[in-house]
ROFI-68764 format. One record per residue (C-alpha): x, y, z; residue in three letters; residue number from 1. Coordinates in steps of 0.2 Angstrom, whole numbers. Last residue first. Example, Ala and Ser with C-alpha at 12.3 -4.5 7.8 and 13.67 -1.06 7.14 Angstrom:
<recs>
+-------+-------+-------+-----+-----+
|  east | north |    up |  aa |   i |
+-------+-------+-------+-----+-----+
|    68 |    -5 |    36 | SER |   2 |
|    62 |   -22 |    39 | ALA |   1 |
+-------+-------+-------+-----+-----+
</recs>
This chain:
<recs>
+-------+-------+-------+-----+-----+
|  east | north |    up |  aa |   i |
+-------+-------+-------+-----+-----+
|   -59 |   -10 |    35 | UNK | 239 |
|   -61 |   -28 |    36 | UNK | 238 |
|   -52 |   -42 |    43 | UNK | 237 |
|   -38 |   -28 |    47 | UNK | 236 |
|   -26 |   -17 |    40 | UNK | 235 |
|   -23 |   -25 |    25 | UNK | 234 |
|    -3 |   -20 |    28 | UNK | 233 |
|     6 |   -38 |    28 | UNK | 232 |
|    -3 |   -51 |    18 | UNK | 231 |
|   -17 |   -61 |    25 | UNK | 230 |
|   -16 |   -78 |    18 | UNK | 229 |
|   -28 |   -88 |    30 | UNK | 228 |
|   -40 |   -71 |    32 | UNK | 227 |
|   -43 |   -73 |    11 | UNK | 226 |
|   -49 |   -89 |    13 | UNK | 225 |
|   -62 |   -85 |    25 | UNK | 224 |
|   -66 |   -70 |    14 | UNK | 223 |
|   -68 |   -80 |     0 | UNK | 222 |
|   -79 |   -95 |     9 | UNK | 221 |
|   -89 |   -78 |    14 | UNK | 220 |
|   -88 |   -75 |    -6 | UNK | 219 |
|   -96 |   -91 |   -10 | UNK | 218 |
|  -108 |   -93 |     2 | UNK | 217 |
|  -114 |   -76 |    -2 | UNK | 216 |
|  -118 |   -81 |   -22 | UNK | 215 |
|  -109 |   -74 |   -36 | UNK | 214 |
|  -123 |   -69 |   -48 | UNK | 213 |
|  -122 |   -49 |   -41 | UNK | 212 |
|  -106 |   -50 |   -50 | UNK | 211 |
|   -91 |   -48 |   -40 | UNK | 210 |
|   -76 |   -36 |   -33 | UNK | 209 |
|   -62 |   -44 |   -26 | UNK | 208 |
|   -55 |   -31 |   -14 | UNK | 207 |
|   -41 |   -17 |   -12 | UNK | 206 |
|   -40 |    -6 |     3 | UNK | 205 |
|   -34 |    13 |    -1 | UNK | 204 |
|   -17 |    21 |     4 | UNK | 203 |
|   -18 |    33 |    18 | UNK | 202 |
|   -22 |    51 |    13 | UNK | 201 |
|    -6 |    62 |     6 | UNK | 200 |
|    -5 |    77 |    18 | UNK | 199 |
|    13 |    73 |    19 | UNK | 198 |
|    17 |    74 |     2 | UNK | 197 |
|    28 |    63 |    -8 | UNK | 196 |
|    35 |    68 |   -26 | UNK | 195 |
|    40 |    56 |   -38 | UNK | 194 |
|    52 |    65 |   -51 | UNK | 193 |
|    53 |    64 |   -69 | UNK | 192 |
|    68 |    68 |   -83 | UNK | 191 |
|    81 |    54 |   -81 | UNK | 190 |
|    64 |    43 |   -77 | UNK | 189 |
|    60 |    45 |   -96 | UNK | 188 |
|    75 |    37 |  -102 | UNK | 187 |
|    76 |    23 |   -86 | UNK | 186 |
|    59 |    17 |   -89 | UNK | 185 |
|    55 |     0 |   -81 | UNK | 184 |
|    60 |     8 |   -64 | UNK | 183 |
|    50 |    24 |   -66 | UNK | 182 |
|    33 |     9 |   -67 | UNK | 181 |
|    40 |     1 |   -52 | UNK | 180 |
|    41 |    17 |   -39 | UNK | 179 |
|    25 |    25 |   -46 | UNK | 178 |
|    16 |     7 |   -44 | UNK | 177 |
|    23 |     4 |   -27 | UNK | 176 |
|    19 |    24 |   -21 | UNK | 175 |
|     1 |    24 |   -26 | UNK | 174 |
|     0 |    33 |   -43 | UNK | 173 |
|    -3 |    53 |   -47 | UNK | 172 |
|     2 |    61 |   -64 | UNK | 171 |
|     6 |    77 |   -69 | UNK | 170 |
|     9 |    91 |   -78 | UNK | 169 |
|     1 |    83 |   -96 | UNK | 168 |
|     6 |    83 |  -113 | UNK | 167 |
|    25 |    87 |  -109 | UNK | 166 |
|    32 |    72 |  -117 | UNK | 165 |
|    38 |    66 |   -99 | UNK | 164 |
|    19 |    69 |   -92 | UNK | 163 |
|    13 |    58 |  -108 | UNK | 162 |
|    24 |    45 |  -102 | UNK | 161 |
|    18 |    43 |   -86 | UNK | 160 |
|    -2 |    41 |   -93 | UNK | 159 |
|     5 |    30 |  -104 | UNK | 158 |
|    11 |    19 |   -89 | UNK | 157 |
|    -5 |    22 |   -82 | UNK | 156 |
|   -13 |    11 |   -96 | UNK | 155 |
|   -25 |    24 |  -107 | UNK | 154 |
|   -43 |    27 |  -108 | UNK | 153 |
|   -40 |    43 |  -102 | UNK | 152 |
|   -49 |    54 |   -91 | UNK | 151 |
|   -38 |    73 |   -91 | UNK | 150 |
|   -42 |    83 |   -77 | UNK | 149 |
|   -38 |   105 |   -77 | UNK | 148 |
|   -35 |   110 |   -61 | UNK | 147 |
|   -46 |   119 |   -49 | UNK | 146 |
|   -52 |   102 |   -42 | UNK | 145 |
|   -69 |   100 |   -33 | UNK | 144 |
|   -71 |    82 |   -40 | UNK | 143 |
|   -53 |    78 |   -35 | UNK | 142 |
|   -50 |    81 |   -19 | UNK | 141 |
|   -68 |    70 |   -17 | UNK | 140 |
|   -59 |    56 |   -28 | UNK | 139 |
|   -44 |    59 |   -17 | UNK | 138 |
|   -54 |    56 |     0 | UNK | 137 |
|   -63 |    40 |    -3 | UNK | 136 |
|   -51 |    31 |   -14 | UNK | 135 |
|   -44 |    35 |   -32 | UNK | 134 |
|   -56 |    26 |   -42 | UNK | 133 |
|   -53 |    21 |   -60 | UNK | 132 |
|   -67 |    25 |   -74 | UNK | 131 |
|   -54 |    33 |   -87 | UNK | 130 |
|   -38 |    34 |   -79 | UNK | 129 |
|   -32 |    50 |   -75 | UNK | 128 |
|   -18 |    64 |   -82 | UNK | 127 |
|   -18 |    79 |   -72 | UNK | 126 |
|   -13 |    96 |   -83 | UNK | 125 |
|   -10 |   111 |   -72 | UNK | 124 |
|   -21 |   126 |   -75 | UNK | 123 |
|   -27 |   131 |   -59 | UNK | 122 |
|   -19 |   124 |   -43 | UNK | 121 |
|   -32 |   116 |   -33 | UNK | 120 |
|   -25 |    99 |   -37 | UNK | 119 |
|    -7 |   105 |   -29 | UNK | 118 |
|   -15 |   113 |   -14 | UNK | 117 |
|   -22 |    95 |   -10 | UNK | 116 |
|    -6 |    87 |   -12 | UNK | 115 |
|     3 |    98 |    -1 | UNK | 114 |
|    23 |   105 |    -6 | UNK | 113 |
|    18 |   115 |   -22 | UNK | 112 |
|    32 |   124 |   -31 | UNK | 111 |
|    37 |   106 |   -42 | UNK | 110 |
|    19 |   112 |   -50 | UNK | 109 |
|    23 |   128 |   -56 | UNK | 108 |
|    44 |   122 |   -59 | UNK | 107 |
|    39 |   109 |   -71 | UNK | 106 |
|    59 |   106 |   -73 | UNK | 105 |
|    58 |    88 |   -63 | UNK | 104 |
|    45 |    83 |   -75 | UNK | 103 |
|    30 |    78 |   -64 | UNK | 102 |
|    25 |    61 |   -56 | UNK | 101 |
|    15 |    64 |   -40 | UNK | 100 |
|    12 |    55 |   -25 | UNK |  99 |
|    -2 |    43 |   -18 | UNK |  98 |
|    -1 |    33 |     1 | UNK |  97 |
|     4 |    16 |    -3 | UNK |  96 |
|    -9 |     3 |    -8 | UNK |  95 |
|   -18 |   -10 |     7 | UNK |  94 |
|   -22 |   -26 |     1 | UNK |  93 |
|   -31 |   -42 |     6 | UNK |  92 |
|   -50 |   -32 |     8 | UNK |  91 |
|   -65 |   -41 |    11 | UNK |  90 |
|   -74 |   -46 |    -2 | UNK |  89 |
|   -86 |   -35 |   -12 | UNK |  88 |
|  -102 |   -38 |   -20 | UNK |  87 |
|  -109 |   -29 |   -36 | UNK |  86 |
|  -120 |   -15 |   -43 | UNK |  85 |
|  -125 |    -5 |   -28 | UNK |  84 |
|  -107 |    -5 |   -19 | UNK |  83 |
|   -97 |     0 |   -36 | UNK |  82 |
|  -108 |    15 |   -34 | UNK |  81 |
|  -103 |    19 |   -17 | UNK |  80 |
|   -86 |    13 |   -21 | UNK |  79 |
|   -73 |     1 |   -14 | UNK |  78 |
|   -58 |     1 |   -22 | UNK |  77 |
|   -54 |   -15 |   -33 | UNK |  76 |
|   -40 |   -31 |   -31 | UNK |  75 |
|   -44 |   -44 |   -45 | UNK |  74 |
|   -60 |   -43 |   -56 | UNK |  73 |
|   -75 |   -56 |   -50 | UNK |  72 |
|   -86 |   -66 |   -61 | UNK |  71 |
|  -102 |   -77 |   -63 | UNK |  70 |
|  -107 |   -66 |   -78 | UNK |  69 |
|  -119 |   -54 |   -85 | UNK |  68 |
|  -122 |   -45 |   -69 | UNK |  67 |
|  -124 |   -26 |   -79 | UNK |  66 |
|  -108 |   -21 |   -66 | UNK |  65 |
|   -96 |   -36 |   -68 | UNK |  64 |
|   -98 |   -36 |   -87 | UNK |  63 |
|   -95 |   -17 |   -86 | UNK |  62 |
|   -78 |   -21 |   -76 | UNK |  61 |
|   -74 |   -32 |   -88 | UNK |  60 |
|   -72 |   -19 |  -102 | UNK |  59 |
|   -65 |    -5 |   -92 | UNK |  58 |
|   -52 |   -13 |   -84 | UNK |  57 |
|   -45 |   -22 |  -102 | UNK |  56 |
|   -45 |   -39 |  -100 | UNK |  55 |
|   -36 |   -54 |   -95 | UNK |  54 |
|   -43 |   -69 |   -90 | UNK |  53 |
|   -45 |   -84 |   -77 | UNK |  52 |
|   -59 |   -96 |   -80 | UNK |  51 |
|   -58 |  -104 |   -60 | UNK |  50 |
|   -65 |  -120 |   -58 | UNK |  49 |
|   -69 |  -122 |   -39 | UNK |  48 |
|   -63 |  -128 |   -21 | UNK |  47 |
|   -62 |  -116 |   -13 | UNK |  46 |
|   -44 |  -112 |    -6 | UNK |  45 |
|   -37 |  -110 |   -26 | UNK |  44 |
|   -47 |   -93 |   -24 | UNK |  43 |
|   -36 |   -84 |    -9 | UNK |  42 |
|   -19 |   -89 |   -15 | UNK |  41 |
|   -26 |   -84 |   -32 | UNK |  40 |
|   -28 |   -67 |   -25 | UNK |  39 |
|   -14 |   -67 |   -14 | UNK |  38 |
|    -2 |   -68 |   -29 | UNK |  37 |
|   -12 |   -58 |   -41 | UNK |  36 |
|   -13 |   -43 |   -28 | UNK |  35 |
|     6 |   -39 |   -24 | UNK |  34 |
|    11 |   -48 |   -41 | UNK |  33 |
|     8 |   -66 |   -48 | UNK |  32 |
|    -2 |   -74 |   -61 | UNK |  31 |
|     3 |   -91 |   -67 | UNK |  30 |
|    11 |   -97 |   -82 | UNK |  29 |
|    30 |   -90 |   -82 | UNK |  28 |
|    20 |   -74 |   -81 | UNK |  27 |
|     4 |   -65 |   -80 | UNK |  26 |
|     7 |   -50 |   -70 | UNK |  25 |
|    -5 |   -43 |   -57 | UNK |  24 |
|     1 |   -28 |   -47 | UNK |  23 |
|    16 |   -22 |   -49 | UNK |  22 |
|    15 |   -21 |   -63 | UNK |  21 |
|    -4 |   -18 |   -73 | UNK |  20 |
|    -7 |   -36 |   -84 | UNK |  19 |
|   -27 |   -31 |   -79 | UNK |  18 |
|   -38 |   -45 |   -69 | UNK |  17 |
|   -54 |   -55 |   -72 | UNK |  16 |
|   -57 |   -70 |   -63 | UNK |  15 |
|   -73 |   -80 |   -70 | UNK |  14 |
|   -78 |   -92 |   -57 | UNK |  13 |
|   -82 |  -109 |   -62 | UNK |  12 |
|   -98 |  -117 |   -48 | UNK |  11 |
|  -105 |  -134 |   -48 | UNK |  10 |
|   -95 |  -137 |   -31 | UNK |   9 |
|   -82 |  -150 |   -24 | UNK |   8 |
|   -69 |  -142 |   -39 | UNK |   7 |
|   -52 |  -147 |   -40 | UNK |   6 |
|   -46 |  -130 |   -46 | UNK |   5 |
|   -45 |  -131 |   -64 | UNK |   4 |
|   -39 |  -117 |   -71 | UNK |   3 |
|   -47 |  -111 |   -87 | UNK |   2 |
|   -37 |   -97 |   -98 | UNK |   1 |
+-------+-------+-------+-----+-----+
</recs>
């Protein structure tokens, strides 16, 4: 879908972003959500033709990573290996600290009242999606988990419903997307609970994250752009 955005430079931005509620929707003809609205808040400030499209995370985010185009996906975590294959922004949005999703009569895992304890727990079933991060600390509570992780290429909201079906014991989303995928689910959320845990790390910073082809000038216009529109809860210029 091309937009044009009055361009004063020879530039068209591809923007890539997932149909993922809360987060970006497409809908009533313009992407919205707690990152698509500040996102294209942010990128109708330059000046450019923007090529918006949906795609699949994994897809575009190979795109992004081999440099085949002049593109950027909508509201990433910052990786070490995501930071030698692209350019990041700076951050306009902070998530929620994690929790669980569980069956409210998986009594083993309900037991559990840290969330580190509850990925060293041998044997439970935690449902992942394939090549998503989970921020600095998790994905490191992660890697030396005791428990048995599932990668998927399945949408989270799968990933949920599998824990209602009993395929896997749990499930961990920031707190906006546990909170609105439950609410879109009312015969499966009779059965699942969120669980909050104290020892939950702080929610992660969400970026643009570019090609290698986008030049700096563009992304520091970006990041100018992006300090206009600052939501609530970035936690700064840049973290």
């Amino acid at each position: 879908m091309a937009c044009w955005l009055a361009p004063a430079w020879a530039e068209r931005l591809v923007l890539y972003y997932e149909q993922r509620p809360p987060y970006t929707e497409f809908r009533d003809g313009a992407l919205t959500g707690l990152l698509g609205k500040p996102a294209m808040q942010a990128v109708q400030q330059l000046g450019i033709e923007l090529d918006l499209r949906e795609s699949p995370f994994n897809r575009h985010m190979a795109l992004i990573d081999k440099n085949l185009e002049y593109a950027c996906a909508i509201g990433r975590y910052k990786t070490e290996q995501r930071l030698g294959r692209g350019k990041f922004s700076q951050a306009f949005y902070r998530d929620q600290p994690y929790v669980a999703i569980m069956r409210s009569d998986n009594g083993r895992a309900g037991a559990v009242t840290e969330l580190q304890p509850l990925l060293g727990t041998a044997g439970l079933r935690f449902g992942f999606r394939e090549g998503y991060a989970y921020g600095e600390v998790l994905d490191v509570w992660i890697a030396t988990s005791r428990a048995s992780l599932v990668r998927l290429p399945e949408s989270n909201a799968n990933l949920v419903r599998m824990v209602y079906r009993r395929m896997l014991d749990v499930v961990l989303l920031s707190g906006e997307e546990a909170e609105a995928l439950l609410a879109s689910m009312p015969e499966e959320r009779a059965k699942l609970i969120m669980r909050h845990y104290a020892d939950s790390p702080p929610g992660a910073y969400r970026y643009f994250y570019c090609s290698r082809q986008v030049d700096d000038a563009l992304l520091q216009r970006l990041d100018a752009a992006i300090n206009l529109h600052r939501p609530t809860g970035t936690g700064g210029s840049n973290p």
